[in-house]
Structure formats: structure tokens, C-alpha cells
C-alpha positions in Angstrom: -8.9 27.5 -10.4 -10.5 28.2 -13.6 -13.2 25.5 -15.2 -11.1 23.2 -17.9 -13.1 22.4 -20.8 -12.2 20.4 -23.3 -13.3 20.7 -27.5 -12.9 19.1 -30.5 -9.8 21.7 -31.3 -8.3 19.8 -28.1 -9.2 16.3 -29.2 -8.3 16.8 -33.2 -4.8 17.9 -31.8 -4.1 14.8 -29.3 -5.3 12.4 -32.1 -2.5 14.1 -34.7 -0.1 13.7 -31.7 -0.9 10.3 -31.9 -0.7 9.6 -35.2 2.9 11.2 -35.5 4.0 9.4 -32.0 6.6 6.1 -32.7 4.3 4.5 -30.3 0.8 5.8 -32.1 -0.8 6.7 -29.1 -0.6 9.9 -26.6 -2.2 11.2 -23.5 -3.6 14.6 -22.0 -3.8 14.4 -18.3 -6.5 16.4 -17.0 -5.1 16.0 -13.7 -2.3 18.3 -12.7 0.2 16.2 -10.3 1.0 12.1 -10.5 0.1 12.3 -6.5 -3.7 13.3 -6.9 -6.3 10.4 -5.7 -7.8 9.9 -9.0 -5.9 9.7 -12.3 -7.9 11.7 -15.3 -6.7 11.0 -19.2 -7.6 11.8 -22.6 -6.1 9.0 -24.4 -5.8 9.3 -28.3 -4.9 6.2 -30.0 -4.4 4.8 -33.5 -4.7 1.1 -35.0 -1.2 -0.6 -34.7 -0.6 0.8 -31.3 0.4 -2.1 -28.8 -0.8 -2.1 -25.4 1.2 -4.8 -23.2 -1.4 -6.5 -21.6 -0.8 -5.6 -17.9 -2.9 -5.4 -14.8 -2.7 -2.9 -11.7 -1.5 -5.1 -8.8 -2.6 -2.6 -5.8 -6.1 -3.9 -4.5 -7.9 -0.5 -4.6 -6.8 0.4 -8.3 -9.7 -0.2 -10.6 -10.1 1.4 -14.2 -12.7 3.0 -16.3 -12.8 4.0 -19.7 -15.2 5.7 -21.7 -15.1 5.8 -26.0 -15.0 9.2 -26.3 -14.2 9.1 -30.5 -13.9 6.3 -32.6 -14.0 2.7 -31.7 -11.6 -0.1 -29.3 -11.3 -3.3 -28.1 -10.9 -4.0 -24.4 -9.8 -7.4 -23.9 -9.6 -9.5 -21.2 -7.7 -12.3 -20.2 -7.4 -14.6 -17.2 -3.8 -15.5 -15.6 -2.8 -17.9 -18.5 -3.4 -15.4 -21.3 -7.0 -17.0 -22.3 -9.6 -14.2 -23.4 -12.1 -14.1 -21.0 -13.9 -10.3 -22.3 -13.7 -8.5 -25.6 -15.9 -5.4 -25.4 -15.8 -3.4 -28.5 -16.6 0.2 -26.9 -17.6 3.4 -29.6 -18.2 6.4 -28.7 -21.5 5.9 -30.3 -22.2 2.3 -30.6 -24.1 -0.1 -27.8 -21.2 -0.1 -25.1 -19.7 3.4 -24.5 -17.4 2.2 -21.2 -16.3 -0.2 -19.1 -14.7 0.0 -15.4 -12.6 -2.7 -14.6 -11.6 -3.8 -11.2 -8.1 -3.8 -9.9 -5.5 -7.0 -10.9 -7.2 -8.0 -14.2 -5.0 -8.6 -17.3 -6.3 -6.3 -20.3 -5.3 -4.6 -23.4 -7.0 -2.1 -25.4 -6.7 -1.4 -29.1 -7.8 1.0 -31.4 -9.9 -0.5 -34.2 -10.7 3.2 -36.2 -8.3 6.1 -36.9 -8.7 8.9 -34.6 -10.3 6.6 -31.9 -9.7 8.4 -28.3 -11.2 7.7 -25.1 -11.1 9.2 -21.6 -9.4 7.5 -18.4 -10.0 7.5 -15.2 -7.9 5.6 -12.2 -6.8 5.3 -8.8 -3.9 7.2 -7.8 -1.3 8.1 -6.8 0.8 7.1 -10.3 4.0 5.4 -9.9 5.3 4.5 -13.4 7.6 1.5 -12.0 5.0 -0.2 -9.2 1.8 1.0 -11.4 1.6 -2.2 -13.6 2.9 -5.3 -13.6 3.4 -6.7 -17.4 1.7 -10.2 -18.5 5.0 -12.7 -19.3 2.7 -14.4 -21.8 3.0 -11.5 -23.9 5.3 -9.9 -25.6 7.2 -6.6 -24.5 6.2 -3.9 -26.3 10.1 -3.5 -28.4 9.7 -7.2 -28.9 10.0 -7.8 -32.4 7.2 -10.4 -31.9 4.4 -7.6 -31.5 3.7 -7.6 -35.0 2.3 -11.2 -35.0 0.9 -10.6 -31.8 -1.2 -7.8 -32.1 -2.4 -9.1 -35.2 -4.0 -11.9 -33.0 -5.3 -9.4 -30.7 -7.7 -8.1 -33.4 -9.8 -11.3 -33.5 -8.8 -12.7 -30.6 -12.2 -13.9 -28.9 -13.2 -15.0 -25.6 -12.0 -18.8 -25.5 -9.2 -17.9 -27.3 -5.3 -18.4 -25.6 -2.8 -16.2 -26.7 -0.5 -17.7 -29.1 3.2 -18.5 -28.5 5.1 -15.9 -29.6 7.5 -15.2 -26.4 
């Protein structure tokens, strides 16, 4: 197996896949099968793209992500959708990453065009068992996201996500 290396060519292109996507945001696995032990993404993402605040359910699945371009917001929220983290990670700003433990609600979004940052997780990845989907929010075909993700963007830790289900 050859080394993988991975440029700015490589980055500029996911980031334009995003920005043409329906849902604004796509993925490069750097991993090569769904089955492998850990999970590794490049995840480009754009401002409007809506994240369904979930949390991995299996008790060895934690999270990290690092702010590779650009800038987010990881939120965090306990069981009754009340923000209990907002970490604004930039690639070259105060926080870079965060890891997050397994069966925590979050949500990231994208706060600059072009913002991209790099996954890693737990496997194996089973789309259907991999998350499991906060009821306080809204799915993400809902025609409530608008309104919702709009919140998101100043939501602060105290806050409680608004009724919008």
C-alpha cells in the first residue's frame, strides 16, 4: 500500500463538491472499507448545511474532529435539547479540535465558506444503528430546518432549542 497524501488540489475539490451538493456538505473517506476499526473523513461543509443533532448510541464510539479549513460550531446539548457546549473550532483560531465521547447529542455547522475538517471515529459504520436522531429536532427534509438552524447559529450554552417539531 502506497502512502496517501492529501493537498490543497484534494481539499479545493471536496469543498466545490460541497458547495454544488443539495445537502452542502460532502465527505472523502480516507478509509477504504465501512468494516475497518477506525472511521477516517475529510469533511467539506458549507454555511446552511444542517446537521440533525444525533449521538452515537454504542458505548465505545467517541468522535474527534479537527478544523482543518475555515471555521464551525460544535454544539452540544444534553437529553432535553438544552446547549450544554458551543466550541467555535478554526483551523487557525484558539481551538483546532475536539473529541467527544460516545452518546452525546451534537451538531456541527459551518460558519465560513469552504470550512472542512477531518473526522475520525470508531468503527465499524453501520448507516442504520450508527446514530440515533434527537426527537427535539427537526429531521433534516423537515421544512422546519430553516428556522431551526437559524437558532443554531447563536444558540448558546443555557439556551433550549426552540419548538419547532
Amino acid at each position: 500500500m502506497d502512502m496517501k497524501v492529501f493537498d490543497d488540489a484534494m481539499m479545493a475539490g471536496l469543498v466545490e463538491q460541497a458547495k454544488a451538493s443539495p445537502r452542502l456538505r460532502a465527505n472523502l473517506n480516507v478509509h477504504e472499507d465501512l468494516n475497518e476499526p477506525v472511521q477516517r473523513l475529510f469533511i467539506a461543509m458549507e454555511p446552511g448545511s444542517y446537521v440533525q443533532p444525533h449521538r452515537h448510541i454504542e458505548s465505545y464510539k467517541w468522535e474527534f474532529f479537527m478544523a482543518v479549513r475555515g471555521r464551525l460550531v460544535m454544539l452540544v446539548f444534553d437529553d432535553n435539547g438544552t446547549v450544554t457546549r458551543r466550541e467555535e473550532l478554526a483551523s487557525n483560531g484558539a481551538v483546532n479540535g475536539v473529541e467527544l465521547p460516545p452518546n452525546v447529542w451534537h451538531t456541527v455547522i459551518a460558519l465560513d465558506e469552504g470550512s472542512l475538517f477531518y473526522e475520525i471515529k470508531q468503527g465499524p459504520y453501520a448507516p442504520m444503528t450508527d446514530k440515533g436522531f434527537a426527537t427535539w429536532a427537526p429531521k433534516e427534509s423537515a421544512p422546519e430546518v430553516a428556522v431551526f438552524y437559524q437558532w443554531l447559529t447563536t444558540a448558546n450554552v443555557g439556551d433550549t432549542v426552540p419548538n419547532v417539531t
